[in-house]
Residue frames relative to the residue before (quaternion, step in Angstrom):
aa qw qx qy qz dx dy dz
X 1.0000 0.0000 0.0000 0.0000 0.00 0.00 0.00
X 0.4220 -0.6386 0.5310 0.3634 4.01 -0.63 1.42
X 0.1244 0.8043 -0.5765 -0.0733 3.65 -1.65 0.35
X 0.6843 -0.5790 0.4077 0.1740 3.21 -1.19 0.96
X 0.5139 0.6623 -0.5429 0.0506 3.07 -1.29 1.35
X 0.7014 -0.4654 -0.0806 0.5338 3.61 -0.31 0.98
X 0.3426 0.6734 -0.5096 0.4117 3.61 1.26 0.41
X 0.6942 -0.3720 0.4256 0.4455 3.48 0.42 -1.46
X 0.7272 -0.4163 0.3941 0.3775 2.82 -1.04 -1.88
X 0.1326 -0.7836 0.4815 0.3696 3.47 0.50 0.49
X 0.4213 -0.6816 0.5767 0.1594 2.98 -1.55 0.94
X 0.7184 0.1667 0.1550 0.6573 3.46 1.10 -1.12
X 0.1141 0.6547 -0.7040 0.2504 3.86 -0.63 1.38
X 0.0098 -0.7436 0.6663 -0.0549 2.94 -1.25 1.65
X 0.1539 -0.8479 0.5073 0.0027 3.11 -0.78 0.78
X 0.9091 0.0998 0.0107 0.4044 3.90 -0.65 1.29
X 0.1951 0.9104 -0.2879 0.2238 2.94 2.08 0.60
X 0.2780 0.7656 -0.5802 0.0001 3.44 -0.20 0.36
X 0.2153 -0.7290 0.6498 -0.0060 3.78 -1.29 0.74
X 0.1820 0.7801 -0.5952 0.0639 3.34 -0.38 1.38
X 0.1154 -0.8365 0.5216 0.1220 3.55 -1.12 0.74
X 0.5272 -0.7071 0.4392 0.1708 3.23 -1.35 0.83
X 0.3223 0.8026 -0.4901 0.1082 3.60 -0.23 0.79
X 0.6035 0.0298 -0.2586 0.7537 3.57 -0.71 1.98
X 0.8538 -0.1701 0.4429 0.2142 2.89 -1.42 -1.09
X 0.5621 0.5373 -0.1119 0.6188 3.47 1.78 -0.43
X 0.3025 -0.7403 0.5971 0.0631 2.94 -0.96 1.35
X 0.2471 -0.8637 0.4313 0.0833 3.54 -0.59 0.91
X 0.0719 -0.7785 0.5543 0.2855 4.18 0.68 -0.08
X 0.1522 -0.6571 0.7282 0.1219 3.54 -1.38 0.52
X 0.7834 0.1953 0.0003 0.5901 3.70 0.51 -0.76
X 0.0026 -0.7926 0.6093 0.0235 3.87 -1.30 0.72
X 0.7830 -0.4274 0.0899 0.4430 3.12 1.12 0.74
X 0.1513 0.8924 -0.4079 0.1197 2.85 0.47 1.50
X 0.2266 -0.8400 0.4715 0.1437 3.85 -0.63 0.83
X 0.0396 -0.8553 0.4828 -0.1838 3.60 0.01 0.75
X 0.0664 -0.6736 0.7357 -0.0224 3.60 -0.82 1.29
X 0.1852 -0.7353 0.6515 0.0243 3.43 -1.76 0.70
X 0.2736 -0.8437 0.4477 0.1136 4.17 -0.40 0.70
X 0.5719 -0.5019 0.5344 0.3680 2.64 -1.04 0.33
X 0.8683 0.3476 -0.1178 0.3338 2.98 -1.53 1.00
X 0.6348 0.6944 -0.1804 0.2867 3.02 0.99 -1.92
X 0.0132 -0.6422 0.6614 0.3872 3.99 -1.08 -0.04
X 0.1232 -0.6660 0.7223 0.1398 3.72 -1.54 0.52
X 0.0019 0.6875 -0.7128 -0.1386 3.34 -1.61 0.47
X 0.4055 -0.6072 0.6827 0.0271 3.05 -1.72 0.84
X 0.0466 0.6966 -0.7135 0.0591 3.29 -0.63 1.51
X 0.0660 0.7094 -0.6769 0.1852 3.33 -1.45 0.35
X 0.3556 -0.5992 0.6157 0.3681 3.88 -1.54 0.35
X 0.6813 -0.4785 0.4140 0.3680 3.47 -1.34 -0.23
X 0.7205 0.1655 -0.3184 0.5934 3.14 -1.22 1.38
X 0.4908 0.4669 -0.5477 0.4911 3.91 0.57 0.65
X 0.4876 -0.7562 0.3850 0.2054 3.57 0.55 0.91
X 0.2643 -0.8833 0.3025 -0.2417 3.20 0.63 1.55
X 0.6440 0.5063 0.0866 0.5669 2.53 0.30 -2.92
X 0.7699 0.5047 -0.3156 0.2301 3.33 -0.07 -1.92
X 0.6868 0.5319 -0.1562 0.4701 3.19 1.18 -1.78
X 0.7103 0.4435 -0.3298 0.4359 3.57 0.74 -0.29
X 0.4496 0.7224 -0.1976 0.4867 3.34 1.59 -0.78
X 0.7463 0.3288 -0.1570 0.5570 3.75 0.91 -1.33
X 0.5977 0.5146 -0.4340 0.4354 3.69 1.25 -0.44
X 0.6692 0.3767 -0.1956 0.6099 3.70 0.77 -0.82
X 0.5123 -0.6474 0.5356 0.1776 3.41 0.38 0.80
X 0.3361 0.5139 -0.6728 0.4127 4.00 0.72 0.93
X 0.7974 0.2165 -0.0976 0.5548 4.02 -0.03 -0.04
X 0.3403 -0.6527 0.6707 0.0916 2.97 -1.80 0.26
X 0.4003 -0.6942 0.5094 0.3137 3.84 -0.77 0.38
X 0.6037 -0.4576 0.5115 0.4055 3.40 -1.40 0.02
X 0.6821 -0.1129 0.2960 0.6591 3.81 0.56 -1.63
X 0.6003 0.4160 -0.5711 0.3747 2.81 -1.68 1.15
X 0.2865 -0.8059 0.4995 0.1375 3.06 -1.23 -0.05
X 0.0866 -0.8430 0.5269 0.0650 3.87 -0.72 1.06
X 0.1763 -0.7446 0.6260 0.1508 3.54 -1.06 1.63
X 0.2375 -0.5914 0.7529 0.1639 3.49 -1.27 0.90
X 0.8215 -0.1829 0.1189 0.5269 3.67 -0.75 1.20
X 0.8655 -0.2060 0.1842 0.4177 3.96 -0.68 -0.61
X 0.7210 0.4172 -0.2508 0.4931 3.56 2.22 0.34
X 0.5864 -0.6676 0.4254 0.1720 2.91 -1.11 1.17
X 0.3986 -0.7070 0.5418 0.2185 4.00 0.39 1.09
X 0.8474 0.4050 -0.1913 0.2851 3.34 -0.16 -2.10
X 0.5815 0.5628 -0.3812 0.4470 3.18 1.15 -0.60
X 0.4896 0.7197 -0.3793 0.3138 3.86 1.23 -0.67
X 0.2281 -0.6790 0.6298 0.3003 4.01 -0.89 0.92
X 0.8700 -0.1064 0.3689 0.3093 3.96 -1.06 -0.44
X 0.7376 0.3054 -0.1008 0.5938 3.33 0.55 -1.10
X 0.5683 0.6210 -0.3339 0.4242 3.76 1.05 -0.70
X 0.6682 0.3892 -0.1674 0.6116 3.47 0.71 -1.85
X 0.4406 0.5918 -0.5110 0.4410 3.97 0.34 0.17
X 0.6936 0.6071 -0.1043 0.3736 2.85 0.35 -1.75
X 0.6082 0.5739 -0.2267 0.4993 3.12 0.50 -1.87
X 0.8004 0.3941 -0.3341 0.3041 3.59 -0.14 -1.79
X 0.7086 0.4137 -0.3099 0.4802 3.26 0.62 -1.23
X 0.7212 0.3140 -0.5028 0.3585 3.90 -0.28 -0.29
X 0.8858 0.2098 -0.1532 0.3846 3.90 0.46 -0.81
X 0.5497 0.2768 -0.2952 0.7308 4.18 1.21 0.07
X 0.0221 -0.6226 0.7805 -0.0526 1.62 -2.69 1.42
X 0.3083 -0.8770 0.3679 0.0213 3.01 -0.59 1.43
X 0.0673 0.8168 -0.5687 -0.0695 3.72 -0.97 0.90
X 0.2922 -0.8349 0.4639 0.0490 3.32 -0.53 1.17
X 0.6608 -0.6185 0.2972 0.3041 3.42 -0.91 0.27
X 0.7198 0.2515 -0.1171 0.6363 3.18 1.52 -0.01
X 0.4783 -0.7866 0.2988 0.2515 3.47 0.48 2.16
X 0.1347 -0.7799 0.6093 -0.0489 4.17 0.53 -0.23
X 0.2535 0.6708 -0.6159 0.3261 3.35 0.91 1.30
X 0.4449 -0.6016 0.5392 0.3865 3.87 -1.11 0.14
X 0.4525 -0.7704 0.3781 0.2426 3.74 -0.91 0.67
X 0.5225 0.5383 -0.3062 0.5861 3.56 1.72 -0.66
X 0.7522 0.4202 -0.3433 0.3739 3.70 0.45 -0.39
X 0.1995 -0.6848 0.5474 0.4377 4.07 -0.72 0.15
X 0.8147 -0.2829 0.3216 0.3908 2.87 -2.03 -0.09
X 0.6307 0.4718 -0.4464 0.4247 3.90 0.15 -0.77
X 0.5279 0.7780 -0.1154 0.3207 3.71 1.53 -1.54
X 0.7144 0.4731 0.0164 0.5152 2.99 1.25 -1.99
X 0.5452 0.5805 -0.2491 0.5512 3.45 1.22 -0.82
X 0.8070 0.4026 -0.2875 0.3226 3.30 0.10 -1.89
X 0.3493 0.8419 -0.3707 0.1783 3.66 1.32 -0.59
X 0.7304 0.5025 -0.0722 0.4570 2.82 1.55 -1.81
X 0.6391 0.6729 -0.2004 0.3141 2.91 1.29 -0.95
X 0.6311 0.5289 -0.2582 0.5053 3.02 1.59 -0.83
X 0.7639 0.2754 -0.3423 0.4727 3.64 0.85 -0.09
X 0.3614 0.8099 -0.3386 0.3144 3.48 0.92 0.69
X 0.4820 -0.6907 0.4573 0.2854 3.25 -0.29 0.97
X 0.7070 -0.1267 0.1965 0.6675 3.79 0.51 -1.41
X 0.0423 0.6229 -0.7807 0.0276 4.04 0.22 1.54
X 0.5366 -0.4482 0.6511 0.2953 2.57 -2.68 0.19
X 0.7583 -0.3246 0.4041 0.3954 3.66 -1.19 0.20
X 0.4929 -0.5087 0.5628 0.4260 3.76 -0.77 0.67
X 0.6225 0.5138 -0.4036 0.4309 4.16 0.19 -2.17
X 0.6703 0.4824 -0.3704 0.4252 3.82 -0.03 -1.24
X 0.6297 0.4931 -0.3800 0.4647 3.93 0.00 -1.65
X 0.7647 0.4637 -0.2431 0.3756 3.61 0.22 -1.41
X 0.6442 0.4980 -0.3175 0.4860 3.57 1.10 -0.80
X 0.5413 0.5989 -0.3491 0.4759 3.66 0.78 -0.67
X 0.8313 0.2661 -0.2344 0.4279 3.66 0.98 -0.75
X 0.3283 -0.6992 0.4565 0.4415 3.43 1.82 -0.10
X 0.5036 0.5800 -0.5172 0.3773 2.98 -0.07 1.72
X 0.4331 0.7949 -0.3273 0.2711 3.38 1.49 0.96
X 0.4327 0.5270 -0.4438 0.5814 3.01 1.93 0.85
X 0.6158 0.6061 -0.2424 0.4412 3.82 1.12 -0.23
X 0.5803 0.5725 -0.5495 0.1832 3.71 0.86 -0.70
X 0.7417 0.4924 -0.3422 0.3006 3.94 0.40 -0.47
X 0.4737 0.6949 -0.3811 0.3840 3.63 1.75 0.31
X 0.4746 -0.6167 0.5893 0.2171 3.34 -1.05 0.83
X 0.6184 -0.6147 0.3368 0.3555 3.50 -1.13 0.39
X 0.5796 0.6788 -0.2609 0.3678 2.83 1.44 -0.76
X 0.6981 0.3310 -0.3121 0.5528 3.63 0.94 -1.09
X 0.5644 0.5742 -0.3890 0.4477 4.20 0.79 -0.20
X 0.5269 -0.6308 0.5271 0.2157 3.39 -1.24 1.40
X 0.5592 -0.6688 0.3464 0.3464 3.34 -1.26 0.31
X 0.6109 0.5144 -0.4341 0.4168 3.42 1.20 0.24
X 0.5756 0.4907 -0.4125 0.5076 3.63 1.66 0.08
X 0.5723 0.3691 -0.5294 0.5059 3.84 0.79 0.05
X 0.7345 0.2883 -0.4948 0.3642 3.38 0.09 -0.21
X 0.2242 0.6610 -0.5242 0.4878 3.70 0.78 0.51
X 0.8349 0.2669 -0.1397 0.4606 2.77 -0.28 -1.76
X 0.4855 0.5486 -0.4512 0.5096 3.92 0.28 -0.32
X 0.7863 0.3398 -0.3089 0.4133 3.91 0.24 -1.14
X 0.6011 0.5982 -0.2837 0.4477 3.41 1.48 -0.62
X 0.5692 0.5229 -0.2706 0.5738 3.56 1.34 -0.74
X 0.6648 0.3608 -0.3254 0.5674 4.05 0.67 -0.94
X 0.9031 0.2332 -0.2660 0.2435 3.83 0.16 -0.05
X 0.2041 0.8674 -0.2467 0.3809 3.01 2.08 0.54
X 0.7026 0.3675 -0.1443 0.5920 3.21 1.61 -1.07
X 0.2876 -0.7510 0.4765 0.3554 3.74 1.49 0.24
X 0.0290 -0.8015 0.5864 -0.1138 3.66 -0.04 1.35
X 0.6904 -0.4709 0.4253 0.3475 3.66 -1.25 0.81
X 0.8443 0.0583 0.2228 0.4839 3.22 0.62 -1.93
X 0.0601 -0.7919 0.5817 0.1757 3.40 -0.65 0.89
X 0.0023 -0.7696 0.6383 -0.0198 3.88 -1.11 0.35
X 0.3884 -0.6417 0.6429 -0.1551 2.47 -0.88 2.76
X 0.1416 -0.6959 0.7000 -0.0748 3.20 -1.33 1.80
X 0.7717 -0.3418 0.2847 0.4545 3.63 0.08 1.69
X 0.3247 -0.8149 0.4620 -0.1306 3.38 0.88 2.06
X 0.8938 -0.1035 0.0574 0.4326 3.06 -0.01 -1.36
X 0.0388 0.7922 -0.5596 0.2404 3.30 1.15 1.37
X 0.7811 0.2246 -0.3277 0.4817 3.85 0.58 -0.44
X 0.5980 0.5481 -0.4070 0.4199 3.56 0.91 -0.30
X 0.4906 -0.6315 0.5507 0.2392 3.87 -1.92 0.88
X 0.6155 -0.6855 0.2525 0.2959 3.51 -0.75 1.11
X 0.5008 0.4568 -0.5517 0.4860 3.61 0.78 0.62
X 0.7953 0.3664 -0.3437 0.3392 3.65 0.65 -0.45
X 0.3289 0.7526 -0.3615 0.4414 3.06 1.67 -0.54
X 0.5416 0.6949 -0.2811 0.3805 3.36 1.02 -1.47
X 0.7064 0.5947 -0.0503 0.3806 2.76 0.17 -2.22
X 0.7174 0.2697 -0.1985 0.6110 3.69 0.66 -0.98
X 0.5217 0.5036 -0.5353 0.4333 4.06 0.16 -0.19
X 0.7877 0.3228 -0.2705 0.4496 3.56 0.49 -1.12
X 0.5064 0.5455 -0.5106 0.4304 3.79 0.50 0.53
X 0.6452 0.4640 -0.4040 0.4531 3.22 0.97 -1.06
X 0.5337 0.6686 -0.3172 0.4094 3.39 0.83 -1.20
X 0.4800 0.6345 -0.2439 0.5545 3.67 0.92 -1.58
X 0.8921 0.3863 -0.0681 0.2242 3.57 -0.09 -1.29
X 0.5656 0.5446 -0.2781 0.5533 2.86 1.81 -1.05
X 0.7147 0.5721 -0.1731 0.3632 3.47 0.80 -1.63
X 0.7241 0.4877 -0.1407 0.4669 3.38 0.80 -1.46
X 0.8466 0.2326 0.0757 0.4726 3.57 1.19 -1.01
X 0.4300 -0.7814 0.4179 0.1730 3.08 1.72 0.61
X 0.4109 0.5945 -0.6328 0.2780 4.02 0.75 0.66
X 0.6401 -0.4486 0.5683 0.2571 3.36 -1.41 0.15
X 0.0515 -0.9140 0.4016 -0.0270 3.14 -0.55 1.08
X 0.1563 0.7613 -0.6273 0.0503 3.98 0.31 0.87
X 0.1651 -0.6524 0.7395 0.0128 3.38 -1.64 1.60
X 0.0884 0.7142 -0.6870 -0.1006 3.46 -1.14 0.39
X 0.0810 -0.7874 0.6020 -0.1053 3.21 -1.29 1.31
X 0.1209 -0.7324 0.5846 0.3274 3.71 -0.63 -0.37
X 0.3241 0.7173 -0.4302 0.4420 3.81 1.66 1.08
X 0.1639 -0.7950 0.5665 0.1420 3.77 0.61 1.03
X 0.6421 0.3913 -0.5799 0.3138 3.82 0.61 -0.34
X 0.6194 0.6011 -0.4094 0.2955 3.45 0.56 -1.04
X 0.3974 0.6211 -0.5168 0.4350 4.42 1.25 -0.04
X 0.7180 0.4590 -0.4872 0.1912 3.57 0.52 -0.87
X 0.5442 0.5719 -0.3675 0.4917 3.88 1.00 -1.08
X 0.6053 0.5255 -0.4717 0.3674 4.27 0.67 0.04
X 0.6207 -0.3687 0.5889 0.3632 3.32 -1.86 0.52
X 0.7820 0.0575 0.1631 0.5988 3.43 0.12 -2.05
X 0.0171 -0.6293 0.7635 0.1439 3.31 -1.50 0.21
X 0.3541 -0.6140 0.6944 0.1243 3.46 -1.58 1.36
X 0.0785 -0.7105 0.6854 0.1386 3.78 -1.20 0.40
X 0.2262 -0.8205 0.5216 -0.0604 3.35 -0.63 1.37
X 0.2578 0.8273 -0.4724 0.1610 3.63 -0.84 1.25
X 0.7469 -0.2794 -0.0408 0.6020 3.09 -0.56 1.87
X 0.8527 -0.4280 0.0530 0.2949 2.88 -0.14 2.38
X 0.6749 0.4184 -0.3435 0.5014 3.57 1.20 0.12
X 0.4404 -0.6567 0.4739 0.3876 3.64 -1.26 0.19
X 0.7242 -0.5808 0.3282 0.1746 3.73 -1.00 0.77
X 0.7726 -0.1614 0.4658 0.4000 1.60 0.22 -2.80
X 0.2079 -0.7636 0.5875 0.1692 3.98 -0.24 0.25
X 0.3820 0.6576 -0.6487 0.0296 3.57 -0.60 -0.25
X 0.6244 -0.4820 0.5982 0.1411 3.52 -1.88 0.84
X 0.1496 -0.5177 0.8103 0.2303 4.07 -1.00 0.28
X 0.4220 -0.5650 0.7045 0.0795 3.26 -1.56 1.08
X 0.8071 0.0162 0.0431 0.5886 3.60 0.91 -1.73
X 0.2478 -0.7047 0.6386 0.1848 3.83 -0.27 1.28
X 0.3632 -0.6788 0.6063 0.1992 3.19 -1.73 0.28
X 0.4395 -0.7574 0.3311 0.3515 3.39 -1.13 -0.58
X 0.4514 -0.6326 0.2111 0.5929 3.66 0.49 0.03
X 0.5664 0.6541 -0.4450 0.2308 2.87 0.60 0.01
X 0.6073 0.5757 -0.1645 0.5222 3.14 1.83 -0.78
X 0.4889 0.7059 -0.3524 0.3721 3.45 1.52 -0.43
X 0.0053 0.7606 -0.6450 0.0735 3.88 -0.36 1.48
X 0.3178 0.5312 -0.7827 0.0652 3.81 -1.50 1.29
């Protein structure tokens, strides 16, 4: 059930999460109970080192995964309770996902790559539009191939928000990109959150990129840390690693 508090609305409250996997014979924990509200609106990053279950925890919000125990409400629905075909559903009408490694098709251009989504979209925006939003409307007829890597990942963020999703969730954006472009993408998301009110969860293990957040969770060995509030957000532009 969504509740109220001087944040907003949670969009997404998980509660008691834990995520264990089996590999060989060894029992691995990803999660140890992890409690987590999400706002409306809101941008959050998630910092953390690897294997502080990050990935995992984003993974179970976007329905890519399921928890061991616990339980995650998306607004007034009960995820865990979801069979397969549900969390399908789920992904494609309200999450969009950009990952760290852009997972654009190469035979298609960018306007192409976009429209993909569009076609299963309840109410998408125009591929031209998605692409303008990232300043990339000299680009729709390029192949990935001739497009730097900070314009596929453009285009990737343009594809995840094309379908005007609830919630986007950034798996370590600009983990392959050099820190002027990196730039360059932070402030699109930014662009997006602000301009379009999506819901924003980054997860990085890039402590500069916490400053441009509402909230920033610190994750460690599968538990949450920390919470803390930016008093003063920055802009990306101001972002320095």
């Amino acid at each position: 059930m969504a509740t109220h508090s001087e944040n907003g609305e949670a969009v997404f409250e998980a509660r008691g999460l834990t995520k264990v996997y089996q590999v060989g014979e060894t029992t691995v924990p990803a999660l140890r109970g992890v409690d987590l509200d999400l706002y409306a609106g809101e941008c959050l990053v998630m910092l953390g080192p690897s294997g502080s279950g990050k990935s995992t925890l984003l993974n179970i919000l976007g329905g890519l995964d399921v928890p061991t125990s616990g339980v995650v409400h998306f607004r007034d629905h009960d995820l865990t309770a979801d069979d397969d075909d549900a969390l399908t559903l789920y992904r494609r009408e309200h999450v969009g996902f950009v990952f760290q490694f852009y997972n654009l098709i190469p035979s298609l251009t960018a306007r192409e790559n976009v429209a993909l989504v569009t076609d299963i979209a309840a109410s998408p925006m125009p591929a031209e539009e998605a692409l303008a939003l990232v300043d990339l409307s000299e680009r729709l007829d390029h192949f990935p191939s001739q497009l730097s890597g900070g314009e596929q990942q453009r285009v990737a963020i343009a594809r995840a928000v094309a379908k005007r999703p609830d919630v986007l969730l950034c798996d370590e954006p600009t983990g392959a990109l050099d820190v002027h472009t990196g730039v360059l993408v932070m402030d699109v998301l930014d662009r997006v959150n602000r301009e379009l009110g999506t819901t924003t969860a980054i997860i990085t293990h890039n402590a500069s990129i916490a400053r441009m957040a509402d909230r920033v969770v610190q994750l460690s060995d599968g538990r949450v840390s920390r919470v803390e509030r930016n008093v003063h957000k920055v802009s990306a532009q101001e972002l320095v690693w």
